[in-house]
N, C-alpha and C positions, 0 to 999 in steps of 0.2 A: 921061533922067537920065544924067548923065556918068557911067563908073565911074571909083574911085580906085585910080589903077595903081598907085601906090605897095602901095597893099592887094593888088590882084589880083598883083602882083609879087613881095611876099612868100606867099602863099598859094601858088601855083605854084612858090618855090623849096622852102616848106612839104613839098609834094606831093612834090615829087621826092625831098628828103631823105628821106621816111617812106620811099618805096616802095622807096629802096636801102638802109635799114637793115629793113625787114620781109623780104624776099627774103634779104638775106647773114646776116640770126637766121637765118628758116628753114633754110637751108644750112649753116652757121654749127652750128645745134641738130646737125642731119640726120647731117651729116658729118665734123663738126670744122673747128675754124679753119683748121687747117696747110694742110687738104686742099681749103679752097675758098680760090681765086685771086679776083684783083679783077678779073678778064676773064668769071669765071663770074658774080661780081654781078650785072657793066655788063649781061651776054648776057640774063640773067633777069628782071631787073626792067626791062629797056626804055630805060635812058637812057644817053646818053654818059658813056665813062669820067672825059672833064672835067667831067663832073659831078659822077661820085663823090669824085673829089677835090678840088673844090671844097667841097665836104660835112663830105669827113671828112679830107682833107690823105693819109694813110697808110692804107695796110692795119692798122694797130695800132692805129690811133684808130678807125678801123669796127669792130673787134674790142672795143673798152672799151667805145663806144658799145652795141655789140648785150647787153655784159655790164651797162650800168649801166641797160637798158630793162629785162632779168630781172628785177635790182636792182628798178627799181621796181613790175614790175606782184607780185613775191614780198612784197616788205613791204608792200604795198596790201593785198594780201588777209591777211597775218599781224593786222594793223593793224584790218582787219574783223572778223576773228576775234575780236581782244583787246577788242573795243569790246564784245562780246554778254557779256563776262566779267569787267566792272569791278572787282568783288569778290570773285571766286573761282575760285584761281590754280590749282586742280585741276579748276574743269572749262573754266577757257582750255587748259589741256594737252592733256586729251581731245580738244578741240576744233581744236588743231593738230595734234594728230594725226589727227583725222579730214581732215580736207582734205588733210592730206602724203601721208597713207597710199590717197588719191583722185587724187591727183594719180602717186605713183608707181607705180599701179596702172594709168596707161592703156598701151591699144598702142604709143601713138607716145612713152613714155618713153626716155630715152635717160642718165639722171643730171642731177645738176644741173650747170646749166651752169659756174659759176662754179668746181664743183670739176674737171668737165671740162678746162675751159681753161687752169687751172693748172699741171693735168699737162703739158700740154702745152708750154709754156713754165716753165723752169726756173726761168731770170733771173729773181731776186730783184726787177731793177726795172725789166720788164716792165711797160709802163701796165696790158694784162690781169690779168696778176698783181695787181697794185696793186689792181683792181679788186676780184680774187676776196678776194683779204685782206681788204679792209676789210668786205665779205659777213660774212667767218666771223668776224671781232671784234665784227659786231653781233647776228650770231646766237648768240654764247656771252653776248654784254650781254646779250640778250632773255630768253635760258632764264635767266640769272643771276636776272633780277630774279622771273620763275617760280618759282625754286627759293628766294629767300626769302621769296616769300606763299604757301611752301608749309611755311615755318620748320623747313625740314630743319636739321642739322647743319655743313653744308661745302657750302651753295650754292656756289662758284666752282667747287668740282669736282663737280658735278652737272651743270654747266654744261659743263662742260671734255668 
């Protein structure tokens, strides 16, 4: 049977994209953005630098990208959580906190990334930047909508 290279083609570019954005997270998490170069990617995860940049164009777009994968494996699991707790917004809380509080509990914690990387980059319109903001605007939505099926007072500042 003939293979579809067009498939086998993107699957392979597939590949290589993941393995240079799994390598520059892990590095990326480990050690800070500032402080891994795109020479230390290329050398770790195994592929040419014109690959990486075929990928990601910039070191600032591998850096949004490693931030917007956080992004989604963090509200995947928030999302899991919120699904056990359809109707009861005090023990979805418990329940974010029990995995936060697992999650910032391990050896290899470091903070979160998106607030890491903010520090790091001042500039207001930094794509990272850009990225970690719009994190913490749905993290204050999420706890917002918390804190009114919990029918406090001043949900926005409970939230805040």
């Amino acid at each position: 049977m003939a293979k579809n290279t067009a498939t086998s083609s993107t699957s392979g570019t597939n590949e290589v994209r993941d393995r240079i954005l799994e390598t520059a997270s892990e590095l990326f998490y480990r050690r800070g953005v500032r402080a891994v170069g795109v020479d230390l990617v290329v050398e770790k995860s195994g592929v040419a630098k014109t690959s990486l940049h075929r990928h990601f164009g910039t070191k600032d777009d591998l850096i949004a990208a490693f931030l917007k994968r956080e992004d989604l494996d963090f509200w995947n699991t928030w999302d899991q959580v919120r699904e056990q707790h359809p109707e009861d917004a005090g023990a979805e809380l418990d329940a974010h906190f029990e995995w936060i509080g697992e999650r910032v509990g391990r050896d290899n914690y470091r903070g979160c990334p998106q607030i890491n990387t903010a520090a790091e980059f001042p500039e207001a319109d930094h794509p990272a930047r850009k990225v970690a903001q719009a994190h913490m605007r749905e993290m204050r939505r999420r706890l917002k909508t918390i804190a009114e099926g919990l029918a406090v007072a001043a949900p926005d500042r409970l939230a805040g």
